[in-house]
mmCIF file of the N, C-alpha and C atoms, coordinates in Angstrom:
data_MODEL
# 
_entry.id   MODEL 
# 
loop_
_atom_site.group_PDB 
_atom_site.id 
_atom_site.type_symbol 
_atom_site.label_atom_id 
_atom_site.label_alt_id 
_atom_site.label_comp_id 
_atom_site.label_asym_id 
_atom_site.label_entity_id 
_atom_site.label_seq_id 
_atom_site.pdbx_PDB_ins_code 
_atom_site.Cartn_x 
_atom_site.Cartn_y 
_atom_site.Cartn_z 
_atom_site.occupancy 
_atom_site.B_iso_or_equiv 
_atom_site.pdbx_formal_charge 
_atom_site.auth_seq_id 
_atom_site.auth_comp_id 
_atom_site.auth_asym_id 
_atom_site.auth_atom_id 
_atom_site.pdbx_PDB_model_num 
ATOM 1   N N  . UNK A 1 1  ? 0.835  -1.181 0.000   1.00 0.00 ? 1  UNK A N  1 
ATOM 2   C CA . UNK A 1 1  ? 0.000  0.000  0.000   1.00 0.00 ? 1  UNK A CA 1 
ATOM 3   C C  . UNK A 1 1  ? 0.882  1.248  0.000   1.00 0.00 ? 1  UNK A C  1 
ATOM 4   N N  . UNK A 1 2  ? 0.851  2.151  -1.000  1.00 0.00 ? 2  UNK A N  1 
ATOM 5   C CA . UNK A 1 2  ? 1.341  3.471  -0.989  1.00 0.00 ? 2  UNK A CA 1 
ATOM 6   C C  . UNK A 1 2  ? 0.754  4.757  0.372   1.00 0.00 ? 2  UNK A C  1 
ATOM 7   N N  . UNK A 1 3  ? 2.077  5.030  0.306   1.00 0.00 ? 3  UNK A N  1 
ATOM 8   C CA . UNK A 1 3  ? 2.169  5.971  1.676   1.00 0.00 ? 3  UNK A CA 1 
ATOM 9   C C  . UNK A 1 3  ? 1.337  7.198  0.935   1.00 0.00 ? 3  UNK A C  1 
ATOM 10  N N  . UNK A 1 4  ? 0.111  7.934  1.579   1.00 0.00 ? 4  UNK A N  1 
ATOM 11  C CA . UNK A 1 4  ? -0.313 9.261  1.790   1.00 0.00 ? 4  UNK A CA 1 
ATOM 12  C C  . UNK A 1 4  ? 0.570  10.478 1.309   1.00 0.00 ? 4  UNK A C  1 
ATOM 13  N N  . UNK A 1 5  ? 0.353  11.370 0.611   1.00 0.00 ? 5  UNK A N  1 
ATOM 14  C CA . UNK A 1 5  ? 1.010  12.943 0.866   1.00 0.00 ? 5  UNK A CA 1 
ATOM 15  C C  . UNK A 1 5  ? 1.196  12.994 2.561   1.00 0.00 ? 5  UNK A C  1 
ATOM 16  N N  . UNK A 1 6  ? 0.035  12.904 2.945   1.00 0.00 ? 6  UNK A N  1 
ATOM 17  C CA . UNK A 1 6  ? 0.710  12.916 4.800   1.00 0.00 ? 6  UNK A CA 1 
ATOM 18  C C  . UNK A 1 6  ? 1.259  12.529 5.103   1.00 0.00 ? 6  UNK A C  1 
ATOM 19  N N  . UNK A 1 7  ? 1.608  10.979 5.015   1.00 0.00 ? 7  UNK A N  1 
ATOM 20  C CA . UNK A 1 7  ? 1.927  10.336 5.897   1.00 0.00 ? 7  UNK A CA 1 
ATOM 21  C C  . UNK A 1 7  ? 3.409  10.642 5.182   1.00 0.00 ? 7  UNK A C  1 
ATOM 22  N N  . UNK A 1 8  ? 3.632  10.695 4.210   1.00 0.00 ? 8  UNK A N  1 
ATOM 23  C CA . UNK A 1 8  ? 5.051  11.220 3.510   1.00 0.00 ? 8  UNK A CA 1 
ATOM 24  C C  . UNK A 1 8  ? 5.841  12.235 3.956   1.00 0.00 ? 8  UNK A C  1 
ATOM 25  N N  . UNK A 1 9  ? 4.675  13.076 4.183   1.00 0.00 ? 9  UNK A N  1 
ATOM 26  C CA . UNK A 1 9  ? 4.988  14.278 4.915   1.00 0.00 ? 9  UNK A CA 1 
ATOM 27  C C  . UNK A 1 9  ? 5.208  14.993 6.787   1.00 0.00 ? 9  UNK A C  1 
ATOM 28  N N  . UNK A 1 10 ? 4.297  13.595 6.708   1.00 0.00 ? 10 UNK A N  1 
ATOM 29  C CA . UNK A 1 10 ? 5.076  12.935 8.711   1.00 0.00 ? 10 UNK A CA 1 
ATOM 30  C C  . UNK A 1 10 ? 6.054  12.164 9.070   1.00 0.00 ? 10 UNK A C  1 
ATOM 31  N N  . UNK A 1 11 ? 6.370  11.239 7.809   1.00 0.00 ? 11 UNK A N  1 
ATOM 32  C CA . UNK A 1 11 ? 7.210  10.283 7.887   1.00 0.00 ? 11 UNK A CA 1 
ATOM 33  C C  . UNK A 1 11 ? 8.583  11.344 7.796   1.00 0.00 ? 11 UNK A C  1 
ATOM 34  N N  . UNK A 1 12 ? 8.819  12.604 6.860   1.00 0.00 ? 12 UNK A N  1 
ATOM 35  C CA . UNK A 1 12 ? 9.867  13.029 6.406   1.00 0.00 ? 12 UNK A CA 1 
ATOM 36  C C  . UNK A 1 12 ? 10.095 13.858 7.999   1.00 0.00 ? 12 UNK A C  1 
ATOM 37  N N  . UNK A 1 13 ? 9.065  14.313 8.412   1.00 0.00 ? 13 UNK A N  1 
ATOM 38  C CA . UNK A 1 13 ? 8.795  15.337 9.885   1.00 0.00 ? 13 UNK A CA 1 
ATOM 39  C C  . UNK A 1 13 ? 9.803  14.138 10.588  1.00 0.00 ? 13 UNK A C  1 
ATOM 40  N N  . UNK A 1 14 ? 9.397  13.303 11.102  1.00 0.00 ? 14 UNK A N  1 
ATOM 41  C CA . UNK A 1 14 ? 10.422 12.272 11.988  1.00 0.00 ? 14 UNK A CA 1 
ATOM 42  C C  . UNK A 1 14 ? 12.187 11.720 11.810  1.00 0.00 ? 14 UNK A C  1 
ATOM 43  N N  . UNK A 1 15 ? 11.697 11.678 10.566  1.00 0.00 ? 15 UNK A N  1 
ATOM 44  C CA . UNK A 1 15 ? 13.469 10.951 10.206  1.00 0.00 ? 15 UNK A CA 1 
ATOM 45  C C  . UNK A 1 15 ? 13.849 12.456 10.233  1.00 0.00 ? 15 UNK A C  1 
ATOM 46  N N  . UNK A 1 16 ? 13.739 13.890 9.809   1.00 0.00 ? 16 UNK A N  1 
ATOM 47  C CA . UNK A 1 16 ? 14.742 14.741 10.213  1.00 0.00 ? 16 UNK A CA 1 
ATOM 48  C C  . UNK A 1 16 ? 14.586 14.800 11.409  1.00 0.00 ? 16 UNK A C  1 
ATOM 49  N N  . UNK A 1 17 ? 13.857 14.519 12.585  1.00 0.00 ? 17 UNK A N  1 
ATOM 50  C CA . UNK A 1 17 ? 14.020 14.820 13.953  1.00 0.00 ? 17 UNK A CA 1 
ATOM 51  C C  . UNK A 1 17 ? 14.864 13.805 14.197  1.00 0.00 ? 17 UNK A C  1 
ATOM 52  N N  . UNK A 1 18 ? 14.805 12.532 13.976  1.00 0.00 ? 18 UNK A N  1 
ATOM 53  C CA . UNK A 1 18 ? 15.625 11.293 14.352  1.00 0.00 ? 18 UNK A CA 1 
ATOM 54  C C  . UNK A 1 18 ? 17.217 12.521 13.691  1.00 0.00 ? 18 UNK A C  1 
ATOM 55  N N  . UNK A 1 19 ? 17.398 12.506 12.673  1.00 0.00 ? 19 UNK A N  1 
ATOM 56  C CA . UNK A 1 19 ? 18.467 13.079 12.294  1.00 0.00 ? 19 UNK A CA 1 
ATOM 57  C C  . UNK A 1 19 ? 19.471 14.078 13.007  1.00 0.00 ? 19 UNK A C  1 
ATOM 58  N N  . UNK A 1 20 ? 18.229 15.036 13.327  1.00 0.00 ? 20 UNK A N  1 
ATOM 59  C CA . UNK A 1 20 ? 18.720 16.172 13.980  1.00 0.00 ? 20 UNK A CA 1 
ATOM 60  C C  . UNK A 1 20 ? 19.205 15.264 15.661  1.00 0.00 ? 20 UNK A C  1 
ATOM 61  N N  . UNK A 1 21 ? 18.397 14.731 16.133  1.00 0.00 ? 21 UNK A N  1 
ATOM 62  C CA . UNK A 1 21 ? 18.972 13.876 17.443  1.00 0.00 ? 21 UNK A CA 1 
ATOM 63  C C  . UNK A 1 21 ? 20.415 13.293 17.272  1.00 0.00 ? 21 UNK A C  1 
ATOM 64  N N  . UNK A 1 22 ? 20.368 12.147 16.391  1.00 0.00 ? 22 UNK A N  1 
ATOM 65  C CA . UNK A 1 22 ? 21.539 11.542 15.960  1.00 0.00 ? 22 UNK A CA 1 
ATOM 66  C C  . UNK A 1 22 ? 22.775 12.569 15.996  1.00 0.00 ? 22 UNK A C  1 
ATOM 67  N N  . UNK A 1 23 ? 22.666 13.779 15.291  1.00 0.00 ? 23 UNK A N  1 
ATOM 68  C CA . UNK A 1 23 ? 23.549 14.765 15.225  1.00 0.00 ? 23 UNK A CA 1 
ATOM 69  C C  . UNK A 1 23 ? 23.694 15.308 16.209  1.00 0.00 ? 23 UNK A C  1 
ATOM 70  N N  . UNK A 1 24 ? 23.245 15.580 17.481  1.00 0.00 ? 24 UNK A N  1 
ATOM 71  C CA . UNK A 1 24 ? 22.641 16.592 18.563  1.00 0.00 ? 24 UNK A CA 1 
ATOM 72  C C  . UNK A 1 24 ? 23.750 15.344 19.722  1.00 0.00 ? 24 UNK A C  1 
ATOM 73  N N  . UNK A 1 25 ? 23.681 14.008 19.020  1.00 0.00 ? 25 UNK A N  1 
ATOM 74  C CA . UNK A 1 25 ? 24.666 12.708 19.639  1.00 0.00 ? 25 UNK A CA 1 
ATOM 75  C C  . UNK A 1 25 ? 25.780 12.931 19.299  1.00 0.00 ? 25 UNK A C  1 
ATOM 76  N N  . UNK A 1 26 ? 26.057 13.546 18.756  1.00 0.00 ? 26 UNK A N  1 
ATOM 77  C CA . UNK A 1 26 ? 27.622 13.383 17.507  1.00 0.00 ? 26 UNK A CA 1 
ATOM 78  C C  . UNK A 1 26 ? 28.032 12.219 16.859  1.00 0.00 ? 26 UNK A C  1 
ATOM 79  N N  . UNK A 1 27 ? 27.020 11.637 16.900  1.00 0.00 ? 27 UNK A N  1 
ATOM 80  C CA . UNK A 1 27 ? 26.980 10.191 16.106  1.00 0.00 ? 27 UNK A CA 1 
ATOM 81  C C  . UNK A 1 27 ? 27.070 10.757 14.551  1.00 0.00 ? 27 UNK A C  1 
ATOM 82  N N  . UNK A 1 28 ? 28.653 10.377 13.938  1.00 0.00 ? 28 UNK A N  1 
ATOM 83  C CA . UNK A 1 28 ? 28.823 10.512 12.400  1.00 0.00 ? 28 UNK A CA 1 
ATOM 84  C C  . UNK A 1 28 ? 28.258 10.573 11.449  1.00 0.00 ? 28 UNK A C  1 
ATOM 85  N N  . UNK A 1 29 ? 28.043 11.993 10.254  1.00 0.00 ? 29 UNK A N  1 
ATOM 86  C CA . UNK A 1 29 ? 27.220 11.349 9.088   1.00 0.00 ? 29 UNK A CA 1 
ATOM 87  C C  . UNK A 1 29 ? 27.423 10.307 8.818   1.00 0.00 ? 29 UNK A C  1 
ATOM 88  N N  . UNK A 1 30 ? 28.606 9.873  8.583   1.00 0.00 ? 30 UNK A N  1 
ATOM 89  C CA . UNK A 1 30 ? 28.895 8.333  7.797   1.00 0.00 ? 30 UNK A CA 1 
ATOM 90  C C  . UNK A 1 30 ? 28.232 7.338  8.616   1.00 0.00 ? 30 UNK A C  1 
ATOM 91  N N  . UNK A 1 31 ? 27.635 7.377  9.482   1.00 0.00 ? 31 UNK A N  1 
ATOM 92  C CA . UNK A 1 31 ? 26.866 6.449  9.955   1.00 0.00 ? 31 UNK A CA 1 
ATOM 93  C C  . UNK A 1 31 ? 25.186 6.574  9.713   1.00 0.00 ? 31 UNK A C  1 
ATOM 94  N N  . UNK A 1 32 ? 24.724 7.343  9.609   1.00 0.00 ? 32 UNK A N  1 
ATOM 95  C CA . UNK A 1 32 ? 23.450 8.065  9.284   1.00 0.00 ? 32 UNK A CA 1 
ATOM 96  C C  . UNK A 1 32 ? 23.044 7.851  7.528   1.00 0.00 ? 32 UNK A C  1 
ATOM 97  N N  . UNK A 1 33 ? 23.703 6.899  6.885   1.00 0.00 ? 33 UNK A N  1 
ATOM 98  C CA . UNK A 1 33 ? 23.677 6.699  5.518   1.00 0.00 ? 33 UNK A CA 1 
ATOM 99  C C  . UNK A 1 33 ? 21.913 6.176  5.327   1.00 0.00 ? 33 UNK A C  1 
ATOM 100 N N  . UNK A 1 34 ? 21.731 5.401  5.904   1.00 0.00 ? 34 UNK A N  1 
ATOM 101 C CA . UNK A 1 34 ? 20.454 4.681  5.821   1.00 0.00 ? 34 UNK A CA 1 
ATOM 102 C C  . UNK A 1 34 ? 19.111 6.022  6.009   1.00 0.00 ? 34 UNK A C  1 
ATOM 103 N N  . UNK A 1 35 ? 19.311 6.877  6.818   1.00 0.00 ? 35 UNK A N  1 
ATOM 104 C CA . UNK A 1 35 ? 18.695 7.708  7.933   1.00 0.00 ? 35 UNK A CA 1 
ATOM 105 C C  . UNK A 1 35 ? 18.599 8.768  6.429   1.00 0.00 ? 35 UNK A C  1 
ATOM 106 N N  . UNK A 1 36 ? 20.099 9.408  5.876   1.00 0.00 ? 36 UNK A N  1 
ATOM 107 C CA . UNK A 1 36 ? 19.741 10.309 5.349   1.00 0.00 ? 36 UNK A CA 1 
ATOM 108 C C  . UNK A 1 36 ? 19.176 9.988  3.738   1.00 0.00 ? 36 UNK A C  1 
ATOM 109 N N  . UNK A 1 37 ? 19.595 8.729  3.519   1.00 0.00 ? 37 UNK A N  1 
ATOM 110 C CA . UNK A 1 37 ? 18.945 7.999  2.071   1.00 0.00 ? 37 UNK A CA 1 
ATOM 111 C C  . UNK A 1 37 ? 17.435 8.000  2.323   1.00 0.00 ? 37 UNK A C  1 
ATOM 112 N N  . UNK A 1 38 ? 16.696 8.160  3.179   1.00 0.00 ? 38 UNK A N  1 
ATOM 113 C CA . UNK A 1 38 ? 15.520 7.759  3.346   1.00 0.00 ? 38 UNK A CA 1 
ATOM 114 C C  . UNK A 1 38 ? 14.614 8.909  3.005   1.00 0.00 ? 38 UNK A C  1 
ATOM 115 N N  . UNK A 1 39 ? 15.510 10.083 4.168   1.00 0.00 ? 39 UNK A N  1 
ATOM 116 C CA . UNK A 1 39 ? 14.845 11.236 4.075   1.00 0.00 ? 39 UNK A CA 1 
ATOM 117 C C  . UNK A 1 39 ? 15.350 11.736 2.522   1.00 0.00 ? 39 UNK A C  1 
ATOM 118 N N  . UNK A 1 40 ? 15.843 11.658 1.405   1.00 0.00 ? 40 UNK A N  1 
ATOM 119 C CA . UNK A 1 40 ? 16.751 11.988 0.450   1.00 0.00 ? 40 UNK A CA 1 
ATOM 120 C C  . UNK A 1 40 ? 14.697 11.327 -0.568  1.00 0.00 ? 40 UNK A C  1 
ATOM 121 N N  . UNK A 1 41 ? 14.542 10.065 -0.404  1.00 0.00 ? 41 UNK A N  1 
ATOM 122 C CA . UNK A 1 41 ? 13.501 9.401  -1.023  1.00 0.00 ? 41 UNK A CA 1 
ATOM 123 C C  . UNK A 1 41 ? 12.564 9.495  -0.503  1.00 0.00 ? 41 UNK A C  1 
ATOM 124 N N  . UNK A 1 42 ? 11.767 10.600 0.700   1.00 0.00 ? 42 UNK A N  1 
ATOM 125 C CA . UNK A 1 42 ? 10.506 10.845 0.870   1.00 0.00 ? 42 UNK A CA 1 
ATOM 126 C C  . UNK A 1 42 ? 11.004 12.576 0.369   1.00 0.00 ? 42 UNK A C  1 
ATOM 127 N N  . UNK A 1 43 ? 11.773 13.004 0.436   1.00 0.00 ? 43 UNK A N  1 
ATOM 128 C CA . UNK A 1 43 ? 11.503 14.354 -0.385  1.00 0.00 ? 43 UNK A CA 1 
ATOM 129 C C  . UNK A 1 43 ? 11.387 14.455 -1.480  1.00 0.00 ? 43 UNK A C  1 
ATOM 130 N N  . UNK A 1 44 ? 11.838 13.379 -2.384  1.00 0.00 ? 44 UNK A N  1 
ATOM 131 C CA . UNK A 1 44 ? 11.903 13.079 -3.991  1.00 0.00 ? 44 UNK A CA 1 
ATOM 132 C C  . UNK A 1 44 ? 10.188 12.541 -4.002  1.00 0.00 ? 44 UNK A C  1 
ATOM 133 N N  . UNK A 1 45 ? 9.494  11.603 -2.945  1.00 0.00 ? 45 UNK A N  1 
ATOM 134 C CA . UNK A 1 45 ? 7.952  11.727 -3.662  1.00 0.00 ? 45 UNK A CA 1 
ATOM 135 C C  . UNK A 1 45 ? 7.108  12.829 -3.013  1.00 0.00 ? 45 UNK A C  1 
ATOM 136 N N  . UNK A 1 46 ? 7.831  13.572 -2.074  1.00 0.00 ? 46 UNK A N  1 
ATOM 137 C CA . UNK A 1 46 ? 7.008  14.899 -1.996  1.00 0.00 ? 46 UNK A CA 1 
ATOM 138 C C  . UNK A 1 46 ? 7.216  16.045 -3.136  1.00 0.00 ? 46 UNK A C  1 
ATOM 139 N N  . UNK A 1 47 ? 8.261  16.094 -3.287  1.00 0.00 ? 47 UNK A N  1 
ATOM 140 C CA . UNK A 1 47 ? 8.388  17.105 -4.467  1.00 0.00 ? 47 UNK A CA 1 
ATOM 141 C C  . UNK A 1 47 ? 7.565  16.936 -5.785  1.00 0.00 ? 47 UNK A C  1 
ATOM 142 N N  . UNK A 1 48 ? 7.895  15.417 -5.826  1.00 0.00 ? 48 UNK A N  1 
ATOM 143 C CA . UNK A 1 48 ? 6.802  14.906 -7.324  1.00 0.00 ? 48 UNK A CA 1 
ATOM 144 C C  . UNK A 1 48 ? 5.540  14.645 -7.214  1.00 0.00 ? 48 UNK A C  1 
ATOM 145 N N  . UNK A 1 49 ? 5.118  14.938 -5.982  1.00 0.00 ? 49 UNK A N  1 
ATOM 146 C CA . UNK A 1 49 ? 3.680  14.382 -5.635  1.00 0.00 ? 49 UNK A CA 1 
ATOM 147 C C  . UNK A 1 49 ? 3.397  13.445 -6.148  1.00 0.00 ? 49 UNK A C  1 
ATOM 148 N N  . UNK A 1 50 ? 4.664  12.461 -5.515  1.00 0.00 ? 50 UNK A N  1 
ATOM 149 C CA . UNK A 1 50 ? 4.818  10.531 -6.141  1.00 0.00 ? 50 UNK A CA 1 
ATOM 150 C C  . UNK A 1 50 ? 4.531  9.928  -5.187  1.00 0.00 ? 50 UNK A C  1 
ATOM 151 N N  . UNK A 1 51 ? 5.002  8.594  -5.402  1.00 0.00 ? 51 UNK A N  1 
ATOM 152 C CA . UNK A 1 51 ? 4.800  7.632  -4.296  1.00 0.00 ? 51 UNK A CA 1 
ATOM 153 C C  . UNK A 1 51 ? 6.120  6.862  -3.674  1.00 0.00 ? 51 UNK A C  1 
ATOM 154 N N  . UNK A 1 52 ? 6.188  6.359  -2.973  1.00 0.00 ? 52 UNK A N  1 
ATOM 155 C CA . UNK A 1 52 ? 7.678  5.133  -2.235  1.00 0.00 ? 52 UNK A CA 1 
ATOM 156 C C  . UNK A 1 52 ? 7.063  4.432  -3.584  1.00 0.00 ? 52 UNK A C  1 
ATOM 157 N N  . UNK A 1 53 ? 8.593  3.474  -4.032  1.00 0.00 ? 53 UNK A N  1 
ATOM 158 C CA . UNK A 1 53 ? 8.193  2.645  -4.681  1.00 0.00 ? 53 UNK A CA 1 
ATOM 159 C C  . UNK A 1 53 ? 7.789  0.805  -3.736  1.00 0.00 ? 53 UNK A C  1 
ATOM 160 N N  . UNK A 1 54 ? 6.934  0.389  -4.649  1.00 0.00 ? 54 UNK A N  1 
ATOM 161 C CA . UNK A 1 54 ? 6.191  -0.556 -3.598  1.00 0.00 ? 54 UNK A CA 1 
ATOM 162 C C  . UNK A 1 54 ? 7.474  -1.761 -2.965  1.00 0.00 ? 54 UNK A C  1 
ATOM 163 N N  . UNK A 1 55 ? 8.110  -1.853 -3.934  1.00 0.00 ? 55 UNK A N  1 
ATOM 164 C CA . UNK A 1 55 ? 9.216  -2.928 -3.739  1.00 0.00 ? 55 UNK A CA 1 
ATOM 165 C C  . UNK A 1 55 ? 10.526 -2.446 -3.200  1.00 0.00 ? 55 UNK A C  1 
ATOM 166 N N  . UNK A 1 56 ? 10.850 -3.107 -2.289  1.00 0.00 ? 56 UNK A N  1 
ATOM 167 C CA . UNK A 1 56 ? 12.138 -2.413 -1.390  1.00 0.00 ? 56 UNK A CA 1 
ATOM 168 C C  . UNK A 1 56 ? 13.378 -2.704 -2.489  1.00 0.00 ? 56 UNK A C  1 
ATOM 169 N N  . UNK A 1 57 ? 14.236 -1.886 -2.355  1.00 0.00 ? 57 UNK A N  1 
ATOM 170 C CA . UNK A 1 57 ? 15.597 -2.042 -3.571  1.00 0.00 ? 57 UNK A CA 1 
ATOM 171 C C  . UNK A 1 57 ? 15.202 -1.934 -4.577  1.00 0.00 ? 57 UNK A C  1 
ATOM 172 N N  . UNK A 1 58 ? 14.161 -1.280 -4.795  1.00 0.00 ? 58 UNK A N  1 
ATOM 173 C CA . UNK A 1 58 ? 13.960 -1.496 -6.540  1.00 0.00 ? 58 UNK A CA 1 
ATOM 174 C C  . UNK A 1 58 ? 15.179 -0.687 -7.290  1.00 0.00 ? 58 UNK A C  1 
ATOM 175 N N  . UNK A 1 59 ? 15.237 -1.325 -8.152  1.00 0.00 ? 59 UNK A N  1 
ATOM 176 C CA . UNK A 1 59 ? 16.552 -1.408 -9.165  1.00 0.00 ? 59 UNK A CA 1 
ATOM 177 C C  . UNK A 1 59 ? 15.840 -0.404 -10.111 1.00 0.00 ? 59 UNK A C  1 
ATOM 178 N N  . UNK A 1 60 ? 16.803 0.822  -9.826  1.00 0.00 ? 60 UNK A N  1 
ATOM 179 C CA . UNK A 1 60 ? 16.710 1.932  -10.884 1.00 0.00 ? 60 UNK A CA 1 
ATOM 180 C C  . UNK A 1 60 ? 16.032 3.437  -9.817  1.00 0.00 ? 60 UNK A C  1 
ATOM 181 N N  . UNK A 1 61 ? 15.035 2.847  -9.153  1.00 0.00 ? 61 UNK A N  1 
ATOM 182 C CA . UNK A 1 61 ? 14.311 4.031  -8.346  1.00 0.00 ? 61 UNK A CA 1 
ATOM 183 C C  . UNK A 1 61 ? 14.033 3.456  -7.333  1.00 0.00 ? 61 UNK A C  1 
ATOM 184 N N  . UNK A 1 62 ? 13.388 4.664  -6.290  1.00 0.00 ? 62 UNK A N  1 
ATOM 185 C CA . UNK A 1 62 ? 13.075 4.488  -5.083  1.00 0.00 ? 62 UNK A CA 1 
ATOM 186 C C  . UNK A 1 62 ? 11.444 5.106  -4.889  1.00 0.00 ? 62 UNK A C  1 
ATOM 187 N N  . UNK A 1 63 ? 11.301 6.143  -6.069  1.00 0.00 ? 63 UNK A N  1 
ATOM 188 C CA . UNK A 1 63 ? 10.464 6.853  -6.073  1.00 0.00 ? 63 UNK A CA 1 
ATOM 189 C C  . UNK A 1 63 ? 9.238  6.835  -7.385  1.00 0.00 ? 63 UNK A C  1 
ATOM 190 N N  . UNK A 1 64 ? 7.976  6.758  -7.202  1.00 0.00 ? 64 UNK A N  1 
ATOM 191 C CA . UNK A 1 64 ? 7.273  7.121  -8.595  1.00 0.00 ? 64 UNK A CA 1 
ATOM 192 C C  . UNK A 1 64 ? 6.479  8.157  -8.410  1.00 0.00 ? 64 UNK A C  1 
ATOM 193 N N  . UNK A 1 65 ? 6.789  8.605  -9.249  1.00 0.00 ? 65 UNK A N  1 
ATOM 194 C CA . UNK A 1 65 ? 6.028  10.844 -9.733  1.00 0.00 ? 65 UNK A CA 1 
ATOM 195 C C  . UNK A 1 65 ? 5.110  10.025 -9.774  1.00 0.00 ? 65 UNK A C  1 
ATOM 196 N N  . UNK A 1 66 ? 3.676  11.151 -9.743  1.00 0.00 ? 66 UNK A N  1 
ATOM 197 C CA . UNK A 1 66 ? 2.725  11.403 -9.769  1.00 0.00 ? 66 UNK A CA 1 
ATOM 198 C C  . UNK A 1 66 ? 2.259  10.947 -11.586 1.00 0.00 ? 66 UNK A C  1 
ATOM 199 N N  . UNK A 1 67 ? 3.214  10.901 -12.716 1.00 0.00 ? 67 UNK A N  1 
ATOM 200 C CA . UNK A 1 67 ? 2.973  10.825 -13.928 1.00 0.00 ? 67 UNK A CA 1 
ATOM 201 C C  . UNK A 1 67 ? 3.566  9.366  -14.207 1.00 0.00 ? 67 UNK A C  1 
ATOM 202 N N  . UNK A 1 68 ? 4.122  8.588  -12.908 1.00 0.00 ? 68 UNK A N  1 
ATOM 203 C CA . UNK A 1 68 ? 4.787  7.648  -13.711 1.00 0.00 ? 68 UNK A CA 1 
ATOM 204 C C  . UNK A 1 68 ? 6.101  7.388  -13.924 1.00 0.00 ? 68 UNK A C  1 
# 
């Protein structure tokens, strides 16, 4: 099931708070790879008013626009 504009847009609200914490730890970007790839692919389907893609690792994207 595809994630909401909201919930995209709550989900992105949390992982930068997780982020900003992590950092606030001095816990390394280079460790935060997963953390900031995530938030990197809910701003790419907010911007496109897309979706997560349904399949984890999908090969090629992470994201589908609103057109496809």
């Amino acid at each position: 099931m595809a994630l909401t504009q909201m919930q995209i847009i709550q989900s992105l609200g949390d992982a930068m708070s997780w982020l900003e914490r992590e950092l606030s730890w001095d816990v390394p970007p280079t460790e935060l790879r997963h953390l900031t790839g995530r938030i990197g692919e809910l701003y790419a389907a907010l911007i496109t008013n897309g979706r997560m893609a349904t399949e984890v690792n999908q090969a090629g994207y992470d994201v589908v626009s609103s057109t496809g």
